[in-house]
C-alpha positions in Angstrom: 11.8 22.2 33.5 11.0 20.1 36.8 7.8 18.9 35.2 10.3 17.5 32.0 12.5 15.8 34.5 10.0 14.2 35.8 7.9 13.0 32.9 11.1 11.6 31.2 12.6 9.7 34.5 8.6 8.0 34.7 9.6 7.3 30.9 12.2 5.2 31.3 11.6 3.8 34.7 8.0 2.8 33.2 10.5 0.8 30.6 12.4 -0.9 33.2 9.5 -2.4 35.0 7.6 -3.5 32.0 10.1 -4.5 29.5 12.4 -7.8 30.3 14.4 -7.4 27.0 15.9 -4.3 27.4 18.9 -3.1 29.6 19.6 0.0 31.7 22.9 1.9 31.4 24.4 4.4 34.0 26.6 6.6 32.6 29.3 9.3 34.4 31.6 11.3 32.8 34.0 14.0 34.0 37.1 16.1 33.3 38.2 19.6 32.5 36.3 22.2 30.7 37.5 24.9 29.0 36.4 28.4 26.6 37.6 28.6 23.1 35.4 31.8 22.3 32.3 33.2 24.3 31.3 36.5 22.2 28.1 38.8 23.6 26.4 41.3 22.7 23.1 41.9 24.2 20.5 43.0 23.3 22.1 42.7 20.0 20.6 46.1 18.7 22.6 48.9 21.2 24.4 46.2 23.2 28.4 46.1 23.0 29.9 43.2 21.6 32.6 42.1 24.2 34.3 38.4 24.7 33.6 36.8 28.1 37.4 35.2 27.0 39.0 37.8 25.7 37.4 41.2 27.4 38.6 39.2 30.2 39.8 36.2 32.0 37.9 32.8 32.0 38.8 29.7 33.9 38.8 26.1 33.6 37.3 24.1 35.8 35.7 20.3 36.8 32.8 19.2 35.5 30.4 16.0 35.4 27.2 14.7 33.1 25.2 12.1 34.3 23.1 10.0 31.7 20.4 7.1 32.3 19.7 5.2 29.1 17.4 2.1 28.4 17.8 0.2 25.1 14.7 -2.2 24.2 15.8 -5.3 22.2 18.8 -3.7 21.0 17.7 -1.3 18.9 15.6 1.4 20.6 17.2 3.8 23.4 15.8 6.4 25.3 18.2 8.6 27.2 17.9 11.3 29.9 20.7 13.8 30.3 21.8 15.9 33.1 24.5 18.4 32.1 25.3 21.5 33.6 27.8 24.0 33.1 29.0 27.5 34.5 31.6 29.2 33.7 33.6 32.3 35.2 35.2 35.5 34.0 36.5 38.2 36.0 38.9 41.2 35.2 39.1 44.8 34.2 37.5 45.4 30.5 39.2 47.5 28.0 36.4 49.4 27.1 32.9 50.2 28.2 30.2 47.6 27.6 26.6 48.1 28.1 25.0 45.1 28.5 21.0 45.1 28.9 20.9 48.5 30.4 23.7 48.8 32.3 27.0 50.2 31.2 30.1 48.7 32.7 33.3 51.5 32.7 36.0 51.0 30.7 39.3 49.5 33.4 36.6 48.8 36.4 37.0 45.0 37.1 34.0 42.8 35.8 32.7 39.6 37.3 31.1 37.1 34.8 29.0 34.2 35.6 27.7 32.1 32.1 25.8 29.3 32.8 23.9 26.8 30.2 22.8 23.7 32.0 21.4 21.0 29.8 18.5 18.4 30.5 17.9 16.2 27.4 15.6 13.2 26.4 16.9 11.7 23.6 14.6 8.5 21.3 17.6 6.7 19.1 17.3 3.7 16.4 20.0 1.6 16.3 20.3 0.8 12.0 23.0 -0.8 12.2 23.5 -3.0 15.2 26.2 -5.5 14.7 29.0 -6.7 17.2 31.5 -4.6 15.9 29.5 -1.5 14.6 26.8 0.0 15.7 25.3 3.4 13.9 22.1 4.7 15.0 20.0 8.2 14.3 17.4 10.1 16.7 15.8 13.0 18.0 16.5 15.0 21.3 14.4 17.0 23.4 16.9 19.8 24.4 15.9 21.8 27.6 18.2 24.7 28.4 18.6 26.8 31.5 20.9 29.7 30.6 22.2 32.7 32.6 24.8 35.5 31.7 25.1 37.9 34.6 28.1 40.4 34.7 28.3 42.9 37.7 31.3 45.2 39.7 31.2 46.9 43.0 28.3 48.9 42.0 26.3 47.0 39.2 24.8 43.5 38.8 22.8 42.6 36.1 21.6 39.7 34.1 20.0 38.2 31.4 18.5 34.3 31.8 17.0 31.9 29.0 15.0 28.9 29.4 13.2 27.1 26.7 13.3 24.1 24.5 14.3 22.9 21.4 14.5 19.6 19.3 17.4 18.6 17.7 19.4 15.6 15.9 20.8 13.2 18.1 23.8 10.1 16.2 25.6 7.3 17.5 28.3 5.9 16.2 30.6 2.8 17.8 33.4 0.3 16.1 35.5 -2.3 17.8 39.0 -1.7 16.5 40.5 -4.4 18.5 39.9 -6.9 21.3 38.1 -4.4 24.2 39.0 -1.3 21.9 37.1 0.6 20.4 36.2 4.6 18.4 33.0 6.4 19.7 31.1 8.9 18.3 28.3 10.6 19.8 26.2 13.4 19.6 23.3 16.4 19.6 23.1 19.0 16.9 21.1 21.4 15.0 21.9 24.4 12.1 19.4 27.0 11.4 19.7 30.1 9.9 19.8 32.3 13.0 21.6 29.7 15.5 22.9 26.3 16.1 23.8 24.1 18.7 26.2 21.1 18.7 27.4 19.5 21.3 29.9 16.6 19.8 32.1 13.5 21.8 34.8 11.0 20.2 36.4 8.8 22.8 38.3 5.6 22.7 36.2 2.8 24.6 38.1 0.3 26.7 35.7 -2.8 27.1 37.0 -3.7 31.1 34.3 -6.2 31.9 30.6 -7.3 30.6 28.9 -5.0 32.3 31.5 -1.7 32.6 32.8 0.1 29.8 35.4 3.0 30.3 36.7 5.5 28.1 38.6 9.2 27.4 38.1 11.2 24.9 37.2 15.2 23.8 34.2 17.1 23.4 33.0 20.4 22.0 30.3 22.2 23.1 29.0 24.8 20.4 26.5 26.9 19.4 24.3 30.0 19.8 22.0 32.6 18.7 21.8 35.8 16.7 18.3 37.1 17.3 17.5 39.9 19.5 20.5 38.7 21.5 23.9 37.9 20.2 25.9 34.5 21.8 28.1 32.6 20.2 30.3 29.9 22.6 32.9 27.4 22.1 34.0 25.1 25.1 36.4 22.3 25.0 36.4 19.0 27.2 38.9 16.7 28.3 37.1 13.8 29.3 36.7 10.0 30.9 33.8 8.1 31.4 32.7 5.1 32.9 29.5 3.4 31.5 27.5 0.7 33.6 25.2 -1.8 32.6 22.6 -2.9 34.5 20.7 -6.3 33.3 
């Protein structure tokens, strides 16, 4: 994963120093994160299917994404991604659940800890690339760093993912009026034992030549159905500020 980083942050930084028609953007975003659904079952033959939201009690919380973008003559961006996540659940479960090869008691309280931090380089077109629209289709390399751990006053256990994937990155941006505009922006992927998609509309507020701001919502959605079972839904209340650097 460290090796990723740094190969993709010589990437763009190679771009900064040799290219004098390009520009670099900072971008920060924050807000409040929540679960729609998080459904387990692992390993997916034996395991008990239980709901990291339902089973028991999951909590909202702050979170940030940091993103460092170069665009070369308008048209070509490359993008590097830092977004982390980790969510927790705690209560007492309704039923037993074996999970790897433990088994959690029914009514014992549960901690749950489910983490899926992001790191993504992302190559985009611009095809359209006009003042007041701009549409553009790429490709993302997604690295994940996933954890579910569960344990009680006797137990701990868990079960960690890393790997990578590519997947389909769009843009999408129209002034509606003046500084206004509608943003769409995105990573996603169907197959036919998983998906990912992990989606952001926003209102942009244009507050100077060089900062954008904006609020919006994301989802965050996707999983597997392999030899484990996770299916997640998380919704995001955001703001964002984007920088540009010339």
């Amino acid at each position: 994963m460290f090796k990723f980083i740094q190969i993709a942050v010589f990437l763009i930084f190679t771009l900064l120093w040799n290219s004098s028609n390009g520009q670099a953007v900072f971008d920060v975003e924050t807000g409040i994160v929540s679960t729609g659904y998080n459904d387990v079952r692992i390993p997916n033959n034996g395991g008990t299917f239980f709901s990291l939201k339902d089973d028991l009690n999951s909590k909202s919380k702050l979170f940030h994404r940091l993103r460092a973008s170069y665009t070369v003559k308008s048209r070509v961006t490359i993008s590097l991604l830092y977004a982390p996540l980790e969510m927790e659940s705690d209560g007492i479960s309704p039923k037993d659940i074996i999970f790897r090869k433990d088994t959690f008691v029914a009514n014992n309280y549960i901690n749950a800890v489910y983490k899926f931090n992001s790191y993504r380089l992302t190559t985009r077109l611009n095809i359209i690339n006009q003042p007041k629209i701009i549409f553009g289709l790429g490709f993302t390399a997604k690295v994940r760093d996933a954890k579910i751990s569960l344990s009680n006053s006797s137990i701990s256990t868990e079960e960690t993912s890393l790997g990578m994937v590519p997947i389909i990155n769009f843009y999408f941006w129209r002034r509606i009026k003046d500084k206004f505009g509608l943003f769409l922006n995105g990573d996603a992927l169907f197959a036919s034992r998983g998906r990912a998609a992990d989606v952001h509309i926003a209102g942009t507020y244009k507050y100077s030549d060089n900062i954008t701001l904006r609020a919006g919502y994301r989802f965050l959605e996707g999983g597997s159905n392999g030899r484990l079972y996770g299916f997640a839904l998380f919704h995001y209340a955001s703001v964002g500020v984007c920088c540009l650097i010339k």
